[in-house]
C-alpha positions, -999 to 999 in steps of 0.1 A, spaced: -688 -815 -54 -669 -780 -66 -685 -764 -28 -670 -792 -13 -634 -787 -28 -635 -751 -22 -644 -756 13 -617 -781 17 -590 -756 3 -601 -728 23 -600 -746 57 -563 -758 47 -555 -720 35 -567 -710 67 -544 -737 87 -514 -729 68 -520 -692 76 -527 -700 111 -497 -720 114 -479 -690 97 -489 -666 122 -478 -690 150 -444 -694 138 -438 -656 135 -453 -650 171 -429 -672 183 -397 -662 163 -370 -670 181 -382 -675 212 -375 -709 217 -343 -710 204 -327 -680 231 -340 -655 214 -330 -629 185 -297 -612 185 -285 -582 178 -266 -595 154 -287 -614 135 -315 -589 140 -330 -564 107 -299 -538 110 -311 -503 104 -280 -482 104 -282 -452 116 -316 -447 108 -325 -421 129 -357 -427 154 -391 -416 142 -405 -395 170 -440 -404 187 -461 -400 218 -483 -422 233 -500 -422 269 -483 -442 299 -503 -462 319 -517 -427 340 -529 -414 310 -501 -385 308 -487 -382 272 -446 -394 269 -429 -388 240 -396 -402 231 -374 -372 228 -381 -374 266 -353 -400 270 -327 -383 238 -291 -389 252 -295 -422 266 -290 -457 253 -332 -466 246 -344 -501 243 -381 -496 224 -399 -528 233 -436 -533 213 -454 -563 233 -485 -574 244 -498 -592 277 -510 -617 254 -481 -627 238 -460 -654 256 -424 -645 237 -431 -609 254 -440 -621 289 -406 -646 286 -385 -616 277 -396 -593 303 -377 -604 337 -348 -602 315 -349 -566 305 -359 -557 341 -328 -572 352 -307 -549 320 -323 -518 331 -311 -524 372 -278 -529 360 -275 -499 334 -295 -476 344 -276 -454 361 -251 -453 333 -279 -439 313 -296 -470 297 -336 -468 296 -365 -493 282 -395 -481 265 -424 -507 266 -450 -498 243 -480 -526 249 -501 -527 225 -531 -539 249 -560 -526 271 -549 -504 302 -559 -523 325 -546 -561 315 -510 -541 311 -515 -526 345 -525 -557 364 -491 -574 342 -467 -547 351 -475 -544 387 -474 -583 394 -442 -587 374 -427 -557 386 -415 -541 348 -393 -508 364 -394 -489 333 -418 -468 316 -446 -480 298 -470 -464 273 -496 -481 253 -522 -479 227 -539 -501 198 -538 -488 164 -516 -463 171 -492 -483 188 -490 -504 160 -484 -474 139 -454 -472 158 -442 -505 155 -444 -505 123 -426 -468 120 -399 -484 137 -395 -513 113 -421 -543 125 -439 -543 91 -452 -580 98 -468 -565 129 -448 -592 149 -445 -592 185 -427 -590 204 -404 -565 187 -378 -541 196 -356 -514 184 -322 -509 204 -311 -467 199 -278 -453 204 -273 -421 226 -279 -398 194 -311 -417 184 -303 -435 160 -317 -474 156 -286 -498 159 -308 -527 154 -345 -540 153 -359 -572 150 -388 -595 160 -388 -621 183 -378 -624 222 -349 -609 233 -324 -626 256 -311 -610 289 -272 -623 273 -278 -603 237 -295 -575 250 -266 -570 280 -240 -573 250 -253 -551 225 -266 -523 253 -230 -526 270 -213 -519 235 -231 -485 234 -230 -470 267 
């Protein structure tokens, strides 16, 4: 009878834990989104440098894009909140780009499922990736629940105006990349 109990509350630790997990994948998503403003503000942290490879195996590190407005984007091609957020921030970068505003996708998946993703969705901004490492990074940057998606907004001086889990809107991300530019 006492095996029984314990396998009972085991399978109901292990919903409750699933059903955890599910909630935090989807933070915010449904609901348009996290905001800048009600995002984990890290001000003026400045950005922890790292290098990962892009999708042709060259290294990039992020002191390539220092002086420009950086979006820092931690997804997956897995992850539904990240693949909803993604048209969006294509549609950021065409508009600001040229006034110096760049996105950082670090995809924390195989090479080849994030190749086949970016080319059929058309993502216009780099994109590096790794496993471990790439969570590493994430996690440098503030996503200590390992959450995704996730993203750190930097100023020109590289500094991290916000981060926070959860999808992005095209609306908060245009506001808060407009108020730094």
């Amino acid at each position: 009878m006492n095996n029984r109990f314990l396998g009972y509350a085991i399978l109901i630790a292990l919903l409750a834990g699933g059903g955890i997990f599910l909630l935090l994948q989807s933070s915010g998503s449904d609901v348009g989104g996290v905001s800048p403003e009600a995002a984990d503000v890290v001000a003026d942290a400045h950005r922890p440098d790292f290098s990962l490879p892009d999708l042709d195996g060259r290294m990039r590190s992020i002191s390539e894009w220092d002086g420009k407005v950086v979006l820092v984007n931690f997804w997956a091609t897995w992850c539904p909140p990240c693949r909803r957020e993604i048209p969006g921030f294509i549609e950021v970068r065409n508009a600001y780009a040229d006034q110096g505003f760049e996105i950082i996708g670090v995809a924390i998946d195989q090479p080849d499922k994030i190749r086949s993703f970016v080319d059929s969705i058309g993502i216009n901004y780099p994109v590096l990736y790794g496993q471990a490492d790439a969570n590493q990074v994430a996690v440098d940057y503030g996503d200590t629940m390992n959450t995704l998606p996730y993203s750190a907004l930097l100023d020109r001086e590289g500094n991290i105006r916000f981060s926070g889990a959860g999808g992005l809107t095209r609306e908060s991300l245009e506001k808060a990349v407009k108020s730094l530019l």
